[in-house]
C-alpha positions as CSV (number, residue, x, y, z in Angstrom):
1,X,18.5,-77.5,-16.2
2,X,17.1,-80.8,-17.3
3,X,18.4,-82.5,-14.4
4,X,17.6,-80.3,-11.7
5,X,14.8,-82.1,-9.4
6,X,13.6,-82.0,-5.8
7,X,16.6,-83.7,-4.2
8,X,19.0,-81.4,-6.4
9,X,19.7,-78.5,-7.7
10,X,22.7,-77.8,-10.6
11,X,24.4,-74.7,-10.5
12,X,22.8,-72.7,-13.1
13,X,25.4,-72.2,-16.3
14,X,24.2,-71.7,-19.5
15,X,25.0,-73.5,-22.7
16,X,24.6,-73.3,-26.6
17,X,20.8,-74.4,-25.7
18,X,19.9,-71.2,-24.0
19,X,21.7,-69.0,-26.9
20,X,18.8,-69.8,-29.9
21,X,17.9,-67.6,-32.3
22,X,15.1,-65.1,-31.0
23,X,12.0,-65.6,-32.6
24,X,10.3,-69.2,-33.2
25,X,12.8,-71.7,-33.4
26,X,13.7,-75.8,-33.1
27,X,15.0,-76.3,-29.8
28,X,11.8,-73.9,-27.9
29,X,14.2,-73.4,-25.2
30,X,13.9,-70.3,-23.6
31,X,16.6,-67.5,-23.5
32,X,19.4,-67.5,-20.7
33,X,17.9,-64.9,-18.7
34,X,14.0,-66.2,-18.7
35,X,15.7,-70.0,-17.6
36,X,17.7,-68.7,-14.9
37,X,15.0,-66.8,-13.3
38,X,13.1,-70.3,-13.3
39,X,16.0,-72.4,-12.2
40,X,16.7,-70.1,-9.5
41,X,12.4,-70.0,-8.3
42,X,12.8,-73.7,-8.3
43,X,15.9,-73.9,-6.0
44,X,14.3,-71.5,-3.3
45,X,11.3,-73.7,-2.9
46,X,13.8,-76.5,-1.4
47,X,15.8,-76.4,1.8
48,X,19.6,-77.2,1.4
49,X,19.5,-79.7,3.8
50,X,17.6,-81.5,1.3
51,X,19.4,-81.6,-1.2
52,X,22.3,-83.8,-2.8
53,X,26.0,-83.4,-2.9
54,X,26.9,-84.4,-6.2
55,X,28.4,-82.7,-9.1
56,X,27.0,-83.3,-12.2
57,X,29.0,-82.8,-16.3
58,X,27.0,-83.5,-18.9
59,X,28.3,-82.9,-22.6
60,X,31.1,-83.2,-24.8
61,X,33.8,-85.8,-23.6
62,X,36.2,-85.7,-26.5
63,X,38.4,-82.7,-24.7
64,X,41.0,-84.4,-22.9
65,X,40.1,-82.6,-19.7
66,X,36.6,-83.9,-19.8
67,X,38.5,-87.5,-20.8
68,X,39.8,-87.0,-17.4
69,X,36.8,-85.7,-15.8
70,X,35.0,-88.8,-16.8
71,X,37.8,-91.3,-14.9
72,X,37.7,-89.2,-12.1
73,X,33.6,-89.5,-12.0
74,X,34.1,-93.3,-12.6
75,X,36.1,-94.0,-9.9
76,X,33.6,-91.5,-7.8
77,X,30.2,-92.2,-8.6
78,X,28.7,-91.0,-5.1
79,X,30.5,-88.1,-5.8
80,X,30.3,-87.0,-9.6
81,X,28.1,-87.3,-12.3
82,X,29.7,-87.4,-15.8
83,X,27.9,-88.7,-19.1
């Protein structure tokens, strides 16, 4: 995930990003299966008790539940992360 770091970790969930055509393509992001085993390398290396308690929406806010999402996250921004 592209906002995964040191302090962090997201809970790995794929997207339309990790579903590109095989082959050489635009986006040169690597299949599901090949991210996840990186993702999930990276979180290993740090110890939970460093890491952040935040949960993190990124995407789409047009769906009315996301709508909501975002107020919720605005009126919790030590808690949630929504852009």
């Amino acid at each position: 995930s592209p906002t995964g770091s040191m302090s962090s970790m997201d809970i790995p969930w794929p997207d339309f990003s990790f579903m590109p055509p095989y082959g050489d393509h635009e986006l040169k992001t690597p299949r599901w299966p090949e991210a996840m085993r990186k993702i999930l390398a990276a979180a290993e290396k740090l110890e939970w008790s460093h890491k952040i308690a935040l949960g993190a929406m990124t995407g789409n806010m047009q769906a009315e539940p996301r709508q909501r999402l975002c107020k919720v996250a605005e009126k919790n921004p030590d808690k949630i992360l929504a852009n």
